[in-house]
C-alpha positions, 0 to 999 in steps of 0.5 A: 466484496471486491478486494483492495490493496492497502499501503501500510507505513509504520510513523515510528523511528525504525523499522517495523516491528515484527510483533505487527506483522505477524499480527497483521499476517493472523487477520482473517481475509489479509494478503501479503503482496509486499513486505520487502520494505523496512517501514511498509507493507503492501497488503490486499484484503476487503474493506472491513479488515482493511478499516480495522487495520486503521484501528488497530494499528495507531502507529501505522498510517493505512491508506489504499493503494494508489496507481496512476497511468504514464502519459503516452510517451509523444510519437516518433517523427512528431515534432513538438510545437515550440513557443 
């Protein structure tokens, strides 16, 4: 199976417990790729752990991780076509 990253935010008031991440850290499989934020880690592991995470983490919101490609910037010299 090919690796995910998955997007984890704790919902609750305050930062995330320690207590979690140290549970999250045991899992079998769980990468820590980014943990510097107060309420969101970033975490790269196979689908099966990433949907038991869901699961046993009900005051956490666990979606994949998303990227978007920038639009190319317009060229230099090109004028833009005004209405």
């Amino acid at each position: 199976m090919a690796l995910r990253r998955y997007v984890l935010r704790y919902r609750l008031a305050g930062a995330k417990p320690e207590a979690d991440v140290e549970r999250i850290r045991r899992l079998e499989g769980v990468r820590f790729i980014d943990e510097s934020s107060p309420k969101m880690l970033l975490v790269e592991c196979d689908e099966e752990p990433g949907a038991a995470l869901a699961e046993a983490l009900p005051d956490w919101v666990v979606a994949p991780e998303q990227t978007m490609s920038l639009p190319e910037p317009p060229r230099k010299g090109v004028e833009e076509s005004g209405g």
